[in-house]
C-alpha positions in Angstrom: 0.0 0.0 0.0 2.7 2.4 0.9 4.6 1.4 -2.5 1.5 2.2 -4.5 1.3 5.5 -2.9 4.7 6.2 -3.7 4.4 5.4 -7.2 1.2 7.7 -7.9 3.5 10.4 -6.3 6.3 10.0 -8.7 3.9 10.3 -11.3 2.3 13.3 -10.4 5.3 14.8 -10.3 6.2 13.3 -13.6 2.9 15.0 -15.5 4.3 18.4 -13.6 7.3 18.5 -14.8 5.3 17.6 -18.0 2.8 20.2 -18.4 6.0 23.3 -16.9 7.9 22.5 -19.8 4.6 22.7 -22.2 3.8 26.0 -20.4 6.9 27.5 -20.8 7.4 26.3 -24.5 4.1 27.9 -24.9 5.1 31.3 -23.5 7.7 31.7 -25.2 7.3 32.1 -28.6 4.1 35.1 -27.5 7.1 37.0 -25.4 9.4 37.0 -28.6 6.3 38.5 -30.7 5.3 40.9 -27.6 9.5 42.2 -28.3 8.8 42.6 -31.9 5.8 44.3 -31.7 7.8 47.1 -29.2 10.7 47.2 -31.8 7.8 47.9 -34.4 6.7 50.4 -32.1 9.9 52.6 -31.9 10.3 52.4 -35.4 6.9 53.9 -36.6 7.3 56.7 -33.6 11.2 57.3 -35.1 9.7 57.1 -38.8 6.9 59.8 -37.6 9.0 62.4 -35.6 11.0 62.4 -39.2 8.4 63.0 -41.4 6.8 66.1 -39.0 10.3 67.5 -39.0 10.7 67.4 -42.9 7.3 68.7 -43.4 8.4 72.0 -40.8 11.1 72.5 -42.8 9.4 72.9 -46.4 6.7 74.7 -44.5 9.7 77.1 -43.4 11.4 77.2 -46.7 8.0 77.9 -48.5 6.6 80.7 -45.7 7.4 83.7 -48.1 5.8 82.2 -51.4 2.2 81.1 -49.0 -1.1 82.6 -51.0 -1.9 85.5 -48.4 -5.0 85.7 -46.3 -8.3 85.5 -48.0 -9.3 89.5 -48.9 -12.6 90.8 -47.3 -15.3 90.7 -50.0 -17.9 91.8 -47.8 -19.7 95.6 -48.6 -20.1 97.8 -46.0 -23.6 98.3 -44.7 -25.1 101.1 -43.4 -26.7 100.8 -39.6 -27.7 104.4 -38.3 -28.2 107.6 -39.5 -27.5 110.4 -36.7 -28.6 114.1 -37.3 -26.2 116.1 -33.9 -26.7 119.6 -35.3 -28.9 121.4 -38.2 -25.7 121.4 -40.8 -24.5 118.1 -40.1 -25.5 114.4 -41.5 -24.0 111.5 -39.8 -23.7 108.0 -41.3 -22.6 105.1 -39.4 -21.1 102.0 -41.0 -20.5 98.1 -39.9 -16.8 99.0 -41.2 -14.0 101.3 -42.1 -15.0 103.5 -45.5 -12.5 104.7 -47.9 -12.1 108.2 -47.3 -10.7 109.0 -50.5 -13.2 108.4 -52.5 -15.6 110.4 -50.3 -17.1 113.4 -52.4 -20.6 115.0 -52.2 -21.4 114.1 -56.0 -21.4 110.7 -54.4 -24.6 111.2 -52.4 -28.2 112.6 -53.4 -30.1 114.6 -50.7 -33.3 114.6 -50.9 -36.0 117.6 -48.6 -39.4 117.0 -47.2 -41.3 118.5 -50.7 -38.6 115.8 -53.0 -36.6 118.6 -53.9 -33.1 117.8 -54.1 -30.3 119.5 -51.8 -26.7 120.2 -53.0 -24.6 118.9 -50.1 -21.5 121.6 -49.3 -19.2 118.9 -48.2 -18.6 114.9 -47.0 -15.4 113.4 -45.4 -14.8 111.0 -42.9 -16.3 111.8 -39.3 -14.8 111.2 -35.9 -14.2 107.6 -36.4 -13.5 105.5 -39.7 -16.5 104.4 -39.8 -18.3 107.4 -39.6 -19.1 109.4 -42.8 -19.9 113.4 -42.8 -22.0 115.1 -44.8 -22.5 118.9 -44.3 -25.7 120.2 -45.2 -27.5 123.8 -45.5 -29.8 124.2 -42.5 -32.3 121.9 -42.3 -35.8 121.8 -40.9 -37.1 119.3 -38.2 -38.9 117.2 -41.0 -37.7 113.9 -43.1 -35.7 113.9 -45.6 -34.0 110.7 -47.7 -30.2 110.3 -48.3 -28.9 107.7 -50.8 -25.6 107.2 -52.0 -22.1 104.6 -52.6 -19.6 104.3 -50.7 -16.4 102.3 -50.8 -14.4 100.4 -48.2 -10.8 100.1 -47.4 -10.8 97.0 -49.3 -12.5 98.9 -52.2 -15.9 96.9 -52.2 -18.5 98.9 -53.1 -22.3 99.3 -51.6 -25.3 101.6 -52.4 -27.4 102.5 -49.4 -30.8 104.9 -49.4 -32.0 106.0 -45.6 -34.7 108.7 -44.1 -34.0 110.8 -41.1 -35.4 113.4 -39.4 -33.9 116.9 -39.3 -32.4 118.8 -36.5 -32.7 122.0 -34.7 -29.4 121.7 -33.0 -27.6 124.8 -33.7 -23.8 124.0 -34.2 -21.8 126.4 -31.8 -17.9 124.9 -31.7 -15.6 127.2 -33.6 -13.7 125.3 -36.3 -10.0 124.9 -35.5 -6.7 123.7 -37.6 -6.5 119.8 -37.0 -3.5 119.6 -38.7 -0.4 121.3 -40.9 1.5 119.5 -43.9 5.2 119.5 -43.8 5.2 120.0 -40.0 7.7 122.7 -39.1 10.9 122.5 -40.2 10.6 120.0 -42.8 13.5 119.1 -45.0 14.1 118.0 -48.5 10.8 119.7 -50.0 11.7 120.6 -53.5 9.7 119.1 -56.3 5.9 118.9 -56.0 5.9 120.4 -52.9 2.0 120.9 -51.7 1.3 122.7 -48.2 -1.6 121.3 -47.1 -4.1 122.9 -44.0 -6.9 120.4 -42.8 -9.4 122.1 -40.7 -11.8 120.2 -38.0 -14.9 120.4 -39.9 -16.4 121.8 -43.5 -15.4 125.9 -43.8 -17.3 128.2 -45.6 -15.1 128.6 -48.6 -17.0 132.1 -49.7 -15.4 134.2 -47.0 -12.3 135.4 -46.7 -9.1 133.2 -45.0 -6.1 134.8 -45.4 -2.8 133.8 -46.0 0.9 135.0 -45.8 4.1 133.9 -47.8 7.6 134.9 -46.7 9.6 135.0 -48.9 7.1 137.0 -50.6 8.2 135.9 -54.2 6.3 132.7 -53.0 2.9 134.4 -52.9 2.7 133.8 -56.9 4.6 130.3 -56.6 1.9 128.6 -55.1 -1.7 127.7 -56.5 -4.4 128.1 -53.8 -7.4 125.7 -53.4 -9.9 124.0 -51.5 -10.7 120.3 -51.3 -13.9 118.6 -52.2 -15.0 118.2 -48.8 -14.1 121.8 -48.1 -11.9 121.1 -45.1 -8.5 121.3 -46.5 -6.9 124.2 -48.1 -4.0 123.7 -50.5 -1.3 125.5 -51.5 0.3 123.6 -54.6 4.0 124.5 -55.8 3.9 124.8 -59.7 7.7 124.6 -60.5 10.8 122.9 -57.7 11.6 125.1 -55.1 15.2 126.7 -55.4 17.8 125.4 -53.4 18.6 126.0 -49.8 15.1 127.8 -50.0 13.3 128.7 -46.3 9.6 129.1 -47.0 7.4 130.1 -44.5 3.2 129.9 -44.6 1.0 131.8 -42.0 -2.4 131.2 -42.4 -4.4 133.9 -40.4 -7.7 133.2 -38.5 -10.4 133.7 -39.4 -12.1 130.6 -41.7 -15.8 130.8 -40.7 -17.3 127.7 -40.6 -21.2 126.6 -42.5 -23.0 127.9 -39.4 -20.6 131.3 -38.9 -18.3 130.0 -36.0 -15.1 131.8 -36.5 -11.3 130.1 -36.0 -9.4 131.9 -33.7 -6.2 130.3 -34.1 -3.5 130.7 -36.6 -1.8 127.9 -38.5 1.6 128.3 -39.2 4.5 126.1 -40.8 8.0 126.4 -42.5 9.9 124.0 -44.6 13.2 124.1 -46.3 14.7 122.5 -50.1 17.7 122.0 -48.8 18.5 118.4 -46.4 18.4 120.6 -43.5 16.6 122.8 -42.0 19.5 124.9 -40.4 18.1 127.9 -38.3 18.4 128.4 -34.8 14.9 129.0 -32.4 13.8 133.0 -31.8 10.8 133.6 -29.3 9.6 136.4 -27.6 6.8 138.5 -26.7 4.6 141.8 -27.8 2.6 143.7 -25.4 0.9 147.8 -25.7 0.0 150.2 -23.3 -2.7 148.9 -21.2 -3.2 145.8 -22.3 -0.8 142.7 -21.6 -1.9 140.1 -24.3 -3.8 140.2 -27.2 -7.5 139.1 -26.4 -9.1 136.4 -28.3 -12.8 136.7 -29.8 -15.7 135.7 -27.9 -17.6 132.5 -28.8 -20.6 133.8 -28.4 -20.7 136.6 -30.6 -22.3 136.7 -33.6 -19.9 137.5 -37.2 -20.9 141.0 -36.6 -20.0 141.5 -33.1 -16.9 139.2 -33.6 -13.9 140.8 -32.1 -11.4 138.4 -33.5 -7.8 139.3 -33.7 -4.6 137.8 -35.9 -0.9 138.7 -35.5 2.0 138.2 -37.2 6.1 139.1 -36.8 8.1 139.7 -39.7 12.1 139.6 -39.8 13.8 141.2 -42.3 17.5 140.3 -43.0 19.9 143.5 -43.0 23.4 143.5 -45.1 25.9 145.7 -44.7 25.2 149.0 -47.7 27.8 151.6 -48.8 26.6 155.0 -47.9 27.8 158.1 -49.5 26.3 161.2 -47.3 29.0 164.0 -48.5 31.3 163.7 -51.7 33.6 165.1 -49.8 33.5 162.3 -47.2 34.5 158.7 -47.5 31.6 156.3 -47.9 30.7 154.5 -44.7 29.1 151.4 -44.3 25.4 150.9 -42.6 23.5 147.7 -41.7 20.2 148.0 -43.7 16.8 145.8 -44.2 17.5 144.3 -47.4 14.7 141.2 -47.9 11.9 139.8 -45.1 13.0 136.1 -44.8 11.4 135.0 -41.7 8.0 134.9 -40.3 6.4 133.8 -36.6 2.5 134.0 -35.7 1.7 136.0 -33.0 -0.5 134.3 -30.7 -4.0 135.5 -28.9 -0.7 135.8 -25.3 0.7 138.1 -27.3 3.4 135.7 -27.2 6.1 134.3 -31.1 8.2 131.3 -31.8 10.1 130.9 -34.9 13.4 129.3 -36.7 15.6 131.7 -38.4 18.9 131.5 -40.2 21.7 133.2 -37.6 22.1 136.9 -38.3 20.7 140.6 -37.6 16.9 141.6 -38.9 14.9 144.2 -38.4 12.2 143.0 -36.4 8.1 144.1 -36.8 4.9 143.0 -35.7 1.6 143.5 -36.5 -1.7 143.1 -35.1 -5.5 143.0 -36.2 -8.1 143.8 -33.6 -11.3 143.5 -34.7 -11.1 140.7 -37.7 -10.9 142.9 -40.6 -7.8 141.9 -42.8 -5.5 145.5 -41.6 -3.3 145.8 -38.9 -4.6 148.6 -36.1 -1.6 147.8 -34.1 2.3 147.9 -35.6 5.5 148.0 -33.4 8.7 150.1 -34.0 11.3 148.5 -36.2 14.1 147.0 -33.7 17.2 145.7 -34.7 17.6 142.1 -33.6 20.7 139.2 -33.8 19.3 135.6 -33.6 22.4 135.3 -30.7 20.1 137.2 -28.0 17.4 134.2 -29.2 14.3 136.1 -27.4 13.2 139.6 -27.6 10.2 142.1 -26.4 8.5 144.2 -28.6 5.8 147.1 -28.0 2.7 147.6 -30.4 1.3 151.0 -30.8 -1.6 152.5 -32.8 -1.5 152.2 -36.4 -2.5 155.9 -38.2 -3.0 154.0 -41.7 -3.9 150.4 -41.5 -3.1 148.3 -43.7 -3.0 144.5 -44.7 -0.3 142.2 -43.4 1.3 141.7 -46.3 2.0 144.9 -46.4 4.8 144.9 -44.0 6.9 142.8 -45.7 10.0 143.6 -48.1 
């Protein structure tokens, strides 16, 4: 009995050993493929990674010669028309409009009865978006605007609206919103075109005057107004002559479509030459009994307007031969030859200018109740541009007389 016990023992252990061996046999060839499959693995990821870097690098090499962004083919469209004042027409856009292409034949006006309404001016309002049309005075009844327009990316739309007039007087004085060349400008020589752009639409039948020194350039330059009556030009017809200094005072005084006057000057200067080389002059002008120069009042009408306009003139002096007495050698006197600089003088009474170095003979004129002629002229005084400020006293004028005038 014990023997036969044994015996199934041993061969338990037998099958054991039998059915290890089987299950490792069996194990190993699905490790080996498990291996393979990893080594696959590494090869694909090493195969990928190269193929994303190649592909970088064309996309790199190629950046420059890409089609560019798809243009906008959309047309503006018109959401709101605001009336703020009795002269003024505001359209408001879903986009930026083309302001060049902005110009009043562009738009039809139409009044209460159907009549149609010539428009005085349209630009570009406070924002891109924003277009301006300036109007005569309307009444507080409808009226129908239709027109085209352009964007920036030159797509073009039609649009026809109705709004109600306004009764909102407009009481802002117009103003200079900007000068072109900016002071002191270089290198203007051929084409050159002086450009003054106003804040709003000015009423181009009155009278805004204008001062040249040198004055040889007051027939060297053609004078005009832009379409939307809000720029004034001065074009240069032939190239300016080298090392020339030109200088450009524009007086106040532009009255705008409801009769607001300007009060402020603008003023520029520009050179041909590839500097501007001049040295900076300021000073002041006063009279007896009054410190500064007052400005108009806003709320005066264009009769009662007060306005006032200055302007300072330097003359360049050279040294003359005199002969007082044959008898006598001739002696030699610094005289005013040619006016070659100009300055505005502002509402303080207070100038600032750039002028070549040297002696002038310094004068300045004032206009105190807005009508073109100077009521008030100082003394001639001789000046060096190495004192760089100087004081100067107006008096009285006996015979007044237009700025211009008072140059040589």
């Amino acid at each position: 009995m014990t023997q036969l016990t044994e015996g199934r023992r041993q061969k338990c252990r037998t099958g054991l050993r039998i059915l290890t061996t089987k299950t490792q046999r069996h194990k190993g060839p699905t490790e080996g493929r498990r291996q393979k499959s990893e080594v696959r693995r590494q090869k694909y990821g090493l195969l990928l990674l190269a193929l994303v870097a190649v592909a970088l690098v064309v996309m790199l090499a190629c950046a420059k010669k890409m089609l560019p962004p798809s243009p906008d083919r959309f047309a503006p469209r018109l959401q709101e028309v605001e009336t703020r004042t009795r002269s003024q027409v505001t359209l408001v856009f879903d986009e930026a409009i083309n302001g060049a292409k902005l110009k009043p034949d562009s738009f039809l006006l139409t009044g209460p009865a159907g009549e149609t309404i010539a428009l005085r001016g349209a630009s570009l309002g406070r924002s891109s978006e924003e277009v301006q049309l300036w109007t005569p005075i309307q009444e507080v009844k409808l009226y129908e605007v239709r027109g085209i327009v352009w964007d920036r990316a030159d797509n073009k739309t039609r649009f026809r609206a109705r709004f109600r007039g306004s009764s909102m007087q407009d009481t802002i004085a117009p103003r200079v919103a900007r000068i072109e060349p900016a002071p002191g400008t270089a290198r203007q020589k051929r084409g050159v075109k002086v450009r003054v752009t106003f804040s709003e639409a000015i009423d181009a039948s009155g009278v805004v005057d204008h001062v040249f020194v040198p004055v040889a350039y007051d027939t060297g330059f053609k004078r005009s107004w832009s379409t939307d009556w809000q720029t004034l030009n001065f074009t240069r017809l032939e190239s300016l002559p080298s090392a020339a200094n030109v200088y450009l005072l524009v007086q106040p005084g532009a009255i705008d479509l409801e009769g607001n006057r300007a009060s402020d000057p603008a003023f520029t200067y520009f050179t041909s030459d590839t500097i501007f080389d001049a040295v900076a002059v300021r000073g002041k002008a006063a009279w007896p009994g009054l410190s500064t120069l007052t400005p108009p009042s806003p709320s005066r009408g264009r009769e009662e307007r007060e306005g006032v306009t200055g302007a300072v003139f330097f003359t360049e002096s050279a040294a003359v031969r005199v002969i007082t007495d044959s008898l006598q050698p001739p002696r030699t006197e610094s005289l005013p030859v040619r006016t070659t600089g100009l300055a505005p003088l502002l509402s303080d009474g207070t100038f600032a200018t750039k002028l070549r170095k040297g002696e002038y003979e310094v004068v300045a004129v004032a206009d105190t109740n807005g009508d073109g002629l100077a009521e008030l002229v100082s003394r001639p005084v001789m000046f060096n541009t190495d004192a760089e400020s100087l004081n100067l006293s107006l008096e009285p004028e006996s015979l007044p007389q237009p700025f211009n005038a008072y140059r040589r």
